[in-house]
C-alpha positions as semicolon CSV with decimal commas, in nm:
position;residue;x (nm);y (nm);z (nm)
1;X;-3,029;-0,176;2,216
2;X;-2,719;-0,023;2,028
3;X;-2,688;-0,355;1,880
4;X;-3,028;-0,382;1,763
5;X;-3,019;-0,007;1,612
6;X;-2,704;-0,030;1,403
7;X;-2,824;-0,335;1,233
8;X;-3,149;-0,146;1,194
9;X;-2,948;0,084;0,983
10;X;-2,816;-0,166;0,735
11;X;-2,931;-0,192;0,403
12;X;-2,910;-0,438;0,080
13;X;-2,589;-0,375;-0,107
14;X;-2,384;-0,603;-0,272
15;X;-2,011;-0,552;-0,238
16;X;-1,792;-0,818;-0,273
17;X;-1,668;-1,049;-0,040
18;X;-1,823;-1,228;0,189
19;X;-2,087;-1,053;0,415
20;X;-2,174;-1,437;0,555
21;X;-2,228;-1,327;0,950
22;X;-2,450;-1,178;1,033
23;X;-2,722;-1,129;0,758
24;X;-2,527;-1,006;0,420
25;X;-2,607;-0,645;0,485
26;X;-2,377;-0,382;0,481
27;X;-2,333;-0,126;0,808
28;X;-2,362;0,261;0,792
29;X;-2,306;0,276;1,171
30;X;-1,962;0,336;1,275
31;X;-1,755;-0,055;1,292
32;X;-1,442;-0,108;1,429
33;X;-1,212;-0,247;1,140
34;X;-0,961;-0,535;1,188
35;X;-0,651;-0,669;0,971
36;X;-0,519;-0,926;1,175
37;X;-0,166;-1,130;1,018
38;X;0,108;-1,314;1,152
39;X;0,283;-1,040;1,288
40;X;0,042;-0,787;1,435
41;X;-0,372;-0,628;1,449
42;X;-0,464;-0,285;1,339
43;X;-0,797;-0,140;1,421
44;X;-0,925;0,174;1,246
45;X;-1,278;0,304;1,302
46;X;-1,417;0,606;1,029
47;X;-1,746;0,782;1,029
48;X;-1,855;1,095;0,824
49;X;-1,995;1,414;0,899
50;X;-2,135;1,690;0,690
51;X;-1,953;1,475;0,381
52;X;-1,618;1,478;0,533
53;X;-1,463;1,160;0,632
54;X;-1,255;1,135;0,902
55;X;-1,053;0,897;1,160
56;X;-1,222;0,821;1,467
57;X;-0,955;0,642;1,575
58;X;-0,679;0,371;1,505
59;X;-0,368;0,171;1,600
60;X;-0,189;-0,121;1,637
61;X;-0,115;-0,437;1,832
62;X;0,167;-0,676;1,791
63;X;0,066;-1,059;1,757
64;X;0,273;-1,314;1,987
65;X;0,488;-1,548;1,766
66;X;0,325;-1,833;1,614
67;X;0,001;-1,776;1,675
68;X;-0,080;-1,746;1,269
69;X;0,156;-1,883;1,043
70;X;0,107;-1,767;0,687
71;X;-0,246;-1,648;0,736
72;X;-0,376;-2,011;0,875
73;X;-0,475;-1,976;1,256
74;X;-0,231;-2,240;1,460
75;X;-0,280;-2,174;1,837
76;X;-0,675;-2,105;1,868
77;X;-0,696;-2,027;2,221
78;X;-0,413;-1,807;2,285
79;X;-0,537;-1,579;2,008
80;X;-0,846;-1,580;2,140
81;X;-0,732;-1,484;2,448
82;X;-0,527;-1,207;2,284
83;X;-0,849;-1,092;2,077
84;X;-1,073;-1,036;2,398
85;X;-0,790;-0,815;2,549
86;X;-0,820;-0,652;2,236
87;X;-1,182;-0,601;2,256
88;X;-1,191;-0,518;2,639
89;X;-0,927;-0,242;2,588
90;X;-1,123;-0,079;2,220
91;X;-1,459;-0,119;2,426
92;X;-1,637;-0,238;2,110
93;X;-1,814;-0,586;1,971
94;X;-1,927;-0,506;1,595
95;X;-1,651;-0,556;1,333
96;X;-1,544;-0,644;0,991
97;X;-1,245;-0,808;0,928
98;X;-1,032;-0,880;0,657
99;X;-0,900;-1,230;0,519
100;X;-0,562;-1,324;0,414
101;X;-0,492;-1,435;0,088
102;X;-0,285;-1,713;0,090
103;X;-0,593;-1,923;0,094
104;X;-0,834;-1,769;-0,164
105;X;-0,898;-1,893;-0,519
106;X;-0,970;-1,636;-0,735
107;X;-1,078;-1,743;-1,113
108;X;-1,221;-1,509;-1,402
109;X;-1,474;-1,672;-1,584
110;X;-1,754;-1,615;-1,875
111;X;-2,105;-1,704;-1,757
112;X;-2,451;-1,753;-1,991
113;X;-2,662;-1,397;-1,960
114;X;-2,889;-1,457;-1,688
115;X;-3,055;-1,236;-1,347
116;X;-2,853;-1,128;-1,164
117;X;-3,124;-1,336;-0,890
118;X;-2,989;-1,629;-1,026
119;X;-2,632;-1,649;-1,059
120;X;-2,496;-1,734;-0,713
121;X;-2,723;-2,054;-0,780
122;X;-2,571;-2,154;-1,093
123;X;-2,231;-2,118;-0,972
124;X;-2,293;-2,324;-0,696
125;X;-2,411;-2,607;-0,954
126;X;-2,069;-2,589;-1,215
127;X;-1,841;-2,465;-0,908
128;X;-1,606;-2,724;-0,932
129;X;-1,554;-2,627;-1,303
130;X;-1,363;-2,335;-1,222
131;X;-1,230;-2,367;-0,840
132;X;-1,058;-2,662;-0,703
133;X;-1,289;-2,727;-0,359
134;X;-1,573;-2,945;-0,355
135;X;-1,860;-2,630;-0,338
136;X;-1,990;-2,726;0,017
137;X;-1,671;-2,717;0,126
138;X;-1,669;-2,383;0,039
139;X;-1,738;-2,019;0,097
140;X;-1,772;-1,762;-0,221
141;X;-1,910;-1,489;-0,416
142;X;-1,859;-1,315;-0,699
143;X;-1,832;-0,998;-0,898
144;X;-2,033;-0,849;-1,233
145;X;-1,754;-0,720;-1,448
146;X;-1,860;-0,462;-1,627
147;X;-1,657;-0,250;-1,917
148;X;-1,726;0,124;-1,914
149;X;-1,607;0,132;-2,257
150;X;-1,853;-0,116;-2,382
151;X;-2,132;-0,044;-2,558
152;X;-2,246;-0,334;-2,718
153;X;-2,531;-0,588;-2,574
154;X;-2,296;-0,850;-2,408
155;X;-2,344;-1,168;-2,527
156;X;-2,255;-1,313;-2,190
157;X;-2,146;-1,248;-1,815
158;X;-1,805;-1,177;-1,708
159;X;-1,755;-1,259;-1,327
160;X;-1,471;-1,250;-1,099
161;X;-1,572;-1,572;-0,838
162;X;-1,362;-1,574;-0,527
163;X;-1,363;-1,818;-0,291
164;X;-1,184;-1,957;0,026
165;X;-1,235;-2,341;0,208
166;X;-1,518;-2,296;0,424
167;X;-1,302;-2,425;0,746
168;X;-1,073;-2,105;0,652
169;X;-1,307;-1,835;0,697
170;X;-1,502;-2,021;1,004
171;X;-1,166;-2,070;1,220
172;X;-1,165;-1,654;1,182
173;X;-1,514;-1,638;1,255
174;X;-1,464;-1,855;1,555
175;X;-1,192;-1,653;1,714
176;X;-1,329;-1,312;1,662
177;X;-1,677;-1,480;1,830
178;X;-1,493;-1,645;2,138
179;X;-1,316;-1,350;2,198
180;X;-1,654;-1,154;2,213
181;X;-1,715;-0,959;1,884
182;X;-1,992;-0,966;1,637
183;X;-1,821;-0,999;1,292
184;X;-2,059;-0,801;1,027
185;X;-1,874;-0,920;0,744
186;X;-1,515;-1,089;0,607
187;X;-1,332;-0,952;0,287
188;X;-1,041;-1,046;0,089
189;X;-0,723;-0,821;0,186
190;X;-0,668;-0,776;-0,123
191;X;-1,022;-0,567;-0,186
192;X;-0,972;-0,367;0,083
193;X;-0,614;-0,234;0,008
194;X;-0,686;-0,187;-0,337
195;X;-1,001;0,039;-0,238
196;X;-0,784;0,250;-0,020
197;X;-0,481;0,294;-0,314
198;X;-0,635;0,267;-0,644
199;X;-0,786;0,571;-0,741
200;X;-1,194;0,483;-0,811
201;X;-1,171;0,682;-1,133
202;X;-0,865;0,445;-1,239
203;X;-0,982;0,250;-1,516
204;X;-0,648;0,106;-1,660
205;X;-0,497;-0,186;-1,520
206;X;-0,324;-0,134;-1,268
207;X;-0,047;-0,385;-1,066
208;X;-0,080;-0,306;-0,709
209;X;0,206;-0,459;-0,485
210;X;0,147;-0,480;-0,090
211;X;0,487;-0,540;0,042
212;X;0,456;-0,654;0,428
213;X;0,708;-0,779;0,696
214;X;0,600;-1,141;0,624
215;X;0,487;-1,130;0,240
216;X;0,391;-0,970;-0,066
217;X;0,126;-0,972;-0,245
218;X;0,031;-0,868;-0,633
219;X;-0,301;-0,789;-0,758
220;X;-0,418;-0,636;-1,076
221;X;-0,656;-0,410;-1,048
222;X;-0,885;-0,340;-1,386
223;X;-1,145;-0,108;-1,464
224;X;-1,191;-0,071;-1,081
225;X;-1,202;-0,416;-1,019
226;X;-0,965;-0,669;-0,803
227;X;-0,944;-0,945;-1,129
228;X;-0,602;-1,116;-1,023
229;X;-0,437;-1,175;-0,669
230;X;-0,129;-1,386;-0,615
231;X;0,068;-1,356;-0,219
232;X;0,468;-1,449;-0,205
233;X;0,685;-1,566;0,014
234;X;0,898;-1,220;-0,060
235;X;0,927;-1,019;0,307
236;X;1,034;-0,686;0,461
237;X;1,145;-0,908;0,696
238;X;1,485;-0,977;0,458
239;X;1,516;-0,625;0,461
240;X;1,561;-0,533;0,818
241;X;1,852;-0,838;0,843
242;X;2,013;-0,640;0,580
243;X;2,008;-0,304;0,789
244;X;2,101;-0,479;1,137
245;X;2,346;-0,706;0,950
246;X;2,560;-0,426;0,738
247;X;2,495;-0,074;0,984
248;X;2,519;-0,306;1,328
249;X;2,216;-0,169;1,436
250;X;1,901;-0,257;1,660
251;X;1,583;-0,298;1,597
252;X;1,449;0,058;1,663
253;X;1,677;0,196;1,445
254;X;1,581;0,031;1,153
255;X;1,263;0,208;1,042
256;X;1,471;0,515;1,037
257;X;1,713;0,379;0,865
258;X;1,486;0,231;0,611
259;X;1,345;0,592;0,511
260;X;1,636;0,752;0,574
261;X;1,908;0,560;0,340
262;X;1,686;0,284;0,210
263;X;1,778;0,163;-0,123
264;X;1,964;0,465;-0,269
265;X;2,318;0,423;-0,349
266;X;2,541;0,606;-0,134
267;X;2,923;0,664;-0,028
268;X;3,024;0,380;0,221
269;X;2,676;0,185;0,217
270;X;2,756;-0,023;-0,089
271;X;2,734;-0,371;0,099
272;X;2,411;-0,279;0,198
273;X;2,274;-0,173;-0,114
274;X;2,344;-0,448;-0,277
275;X;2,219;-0,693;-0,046
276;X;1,881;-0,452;-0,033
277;X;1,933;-0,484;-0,427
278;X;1,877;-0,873;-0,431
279;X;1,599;-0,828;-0,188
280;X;1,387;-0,639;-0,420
281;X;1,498;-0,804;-0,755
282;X;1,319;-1,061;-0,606
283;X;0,995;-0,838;-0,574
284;X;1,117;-0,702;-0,946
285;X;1,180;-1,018;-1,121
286;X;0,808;-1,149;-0,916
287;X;0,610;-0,821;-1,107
288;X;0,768;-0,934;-1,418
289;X;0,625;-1,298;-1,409
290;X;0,312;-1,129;-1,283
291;X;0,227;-0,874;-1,544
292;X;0,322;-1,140;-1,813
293;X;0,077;-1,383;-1,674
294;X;-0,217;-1,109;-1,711
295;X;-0,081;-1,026;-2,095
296;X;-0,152;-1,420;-2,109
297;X;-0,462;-1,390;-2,009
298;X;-0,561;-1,143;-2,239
299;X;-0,392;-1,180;-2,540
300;X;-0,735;-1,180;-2,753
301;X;-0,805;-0,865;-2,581
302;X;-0,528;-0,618;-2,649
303;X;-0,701;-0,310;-2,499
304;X;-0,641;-0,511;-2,129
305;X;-0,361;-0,676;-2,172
306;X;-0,084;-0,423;-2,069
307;X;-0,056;-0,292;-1,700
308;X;0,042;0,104;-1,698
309;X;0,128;0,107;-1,376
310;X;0,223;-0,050;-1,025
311;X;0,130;0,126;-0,730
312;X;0,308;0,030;-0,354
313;X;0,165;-0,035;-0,043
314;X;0,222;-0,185;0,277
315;X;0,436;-0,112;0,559
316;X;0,791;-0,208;0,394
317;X;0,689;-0,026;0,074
318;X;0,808;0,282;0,241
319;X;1,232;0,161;0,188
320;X;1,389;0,503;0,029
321;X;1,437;0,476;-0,319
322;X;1,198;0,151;-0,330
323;X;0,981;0,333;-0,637
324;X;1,276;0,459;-0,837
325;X;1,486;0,112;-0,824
326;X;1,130;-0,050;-0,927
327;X;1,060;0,193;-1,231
328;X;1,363;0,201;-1,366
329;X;1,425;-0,190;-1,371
330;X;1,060;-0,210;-1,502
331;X;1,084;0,102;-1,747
332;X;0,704;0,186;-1,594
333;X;0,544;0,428;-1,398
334;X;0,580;0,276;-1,024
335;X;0,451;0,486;-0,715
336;X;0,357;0,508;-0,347
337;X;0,026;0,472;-0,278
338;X;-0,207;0,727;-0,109
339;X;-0,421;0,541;0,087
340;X;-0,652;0,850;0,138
341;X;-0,698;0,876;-0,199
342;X;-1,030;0,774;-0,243
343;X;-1,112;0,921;0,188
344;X;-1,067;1,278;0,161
345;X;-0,940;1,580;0,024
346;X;-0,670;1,720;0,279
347;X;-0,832;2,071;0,216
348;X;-1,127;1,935;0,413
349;X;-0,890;1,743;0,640
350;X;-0,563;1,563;0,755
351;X;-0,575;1,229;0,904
352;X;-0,336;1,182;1,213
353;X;-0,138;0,916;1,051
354;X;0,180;1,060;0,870
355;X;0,159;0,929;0,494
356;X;0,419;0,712;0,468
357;X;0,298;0,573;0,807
358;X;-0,045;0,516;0,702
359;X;0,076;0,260;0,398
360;X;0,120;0,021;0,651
361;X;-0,269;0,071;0,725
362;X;-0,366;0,014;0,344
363;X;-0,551;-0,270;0,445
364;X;-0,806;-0,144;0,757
365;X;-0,803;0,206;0,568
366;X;-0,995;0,047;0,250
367;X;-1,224;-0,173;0,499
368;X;-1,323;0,138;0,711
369;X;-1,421;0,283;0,322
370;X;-1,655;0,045;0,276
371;X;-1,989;0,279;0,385
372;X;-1,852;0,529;0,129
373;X;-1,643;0,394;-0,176
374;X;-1,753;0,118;-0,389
């Protein structure tokens, strides 16, 4: 019965990415929201009362070693073994879930003025024009760009199409299904982090940088829109070697020792900073490429083509002095994300989760926002 009632509550509403199971609805009952990667699964669940959003609750579960290997599922049944735990323990079957990146093509194209009715369908027919996967070997959808600024009649469409190998987003399906859930809908990581940092009256573009254990990802963010996504091989993972290798310290120590000293240049700690230092050039010299592959992009359009900011996210992103060494090798504006930005105002309430803790929740935090922030 409580099945049948929440998806009595759905209505039509198109938000991109991929509501493909079940019907492409979108939930206003409370879901449980899932960001499962190589290294661990966090759950968050919101709901809102009286206009105030707030935490229902959240946490985190660490993934057994080689189960996923850069976002592509290698032992099926073991993590399907893992996810029903999961699900036995949270005492809940209805979900969305997010999808890595590492296997998404994401392509900004100009489209003939047509209904809206009728553009999924002529996609489908020049597909292969702009992604390179046979279309029904494929799952994707797509995104009305629209300028604020713009005035004019547009002469034609611009779309953001995303798309992933249909086998991809199935073997994700199939795990969250044999261990017992009923997935409501997949979306891109990157969407759902960016709706939790970027600010929804941000217009500008924006470079937003999630900076996990096991990768990094970039993403430009314009006029409110995900246009550009690229995921590294650049990990917080380097960064914790440099900690246990130069202060001879454990693992439990490192996470205070990441906000505590991080990448600030002190007395005594100048081996470490400068192997912290070539960590992050890395992540530096990766923006750089980034941000001059957008001004590529948009050199006949010189209102887009510079980024005015990067924002930080992710769970490494919270390394002492990680915004100041950015900005001033950049000469830009580079800050930590809020990822309660766009949730509430802290007069009304105060999540649980410490800020700089909560970065590391980006992710499930801009999922759960779906019901409320498009």
């Amino acid at each position: 019965y409580d099945k049948m009632k929440a998806r009595a509550q759905m209505k039509n509403k198109k938000i991109f990415f991929l509501d493909i199971f079940p019907p492409p609805d979108y939930l206003t009952a409370p879901v449980l929201c899932l960001d499962l990667s190589d290294k661990s699964l966090k759950y968050m669940e919101m709901r809102s009362k009286n206009g105030v959003i707030s935490v229902r609750r959240f946490g985190l579960y660490a993934v057994e070693e080689g189960l996923i290997e850069k976002g592509e599922i290698k032992k099926k049944e073991k993590l399907i073994s893992f996810l029903k735990s999961i699900r036995e323990k949270l005492k809940t079957e209805l979900i969305m879930a997010s999808l890595p990146e590492e296997e998404v093509f994401l392509s900004r194209i100009k489209f003939p003025l047509m209904d809206e009715d009728k553009i999924k369908e002529a996609l489908s027919l020049q597909f292969e024009e702009y992604i390179p996967l046979p279309a029904a070997e494929a799952i994707f959808d797509y995104d009305i760009i629209k300028d604020p600024l713009e005035n004019k009649e547009p002469v034609h469409l611009h779309l953001n199409l995303a798309a992933f190998p249909r086998s991809f987003v199935e073997s994700y399906r199939d795990v969250f299904v044999g261990a017992g859930f009923i997935p409501a809908a997949f979306e891109m990581e990157v969407q759902s982090f960016a709706r939790a940092v970027v600010p929804k009256e941000e217009m500008d573009n924006v470079m937003v940088i999630d900076f996990g254990r096991t990768r990094t990802t970039f993403a430009v963010v314009s006029g409110g829109k995900v246009q550009f996504a690229i995921t590294v091989a650049l990990a917080g993972e380097d960064v914790e070697k440099a900690f246990a290798l130069h202060l001879k310290i454990g693992s439990s120590q490192i996470e205070a020792a990441k906000r505590d000293i991080g990448l600030i240049k002190r007395k005594g700690n100048k081996d470490l900073f400068e192997s912290l230092k070539s960590v992050i050039s890395v992540i530096k010299d990766e923006a750089v490429k980034q941000a001059a592959y957008w001004a590529s992009q948009n050199e006949d359009d010189k209102k887009n083509e510079k980024i005015s900011k990067i924002i930080l996210c992710g769970g490494e992103s919270t390394l002492a002095g990680l915004p100041e060494f950015l900005s001033y090798e950049l000469k830009m504006k580079v800050e930590l994300g809020n990822p309660w930005v766009n949730a509430v105002s802290f007069e009304d309430y105060i999540p649980e989760i410490e800020r700089r803790d909560s970065l590391a929740y980006s992710t499930v935090i801009g999922l759960a926002l779906r019901p409320w922030v498009n």
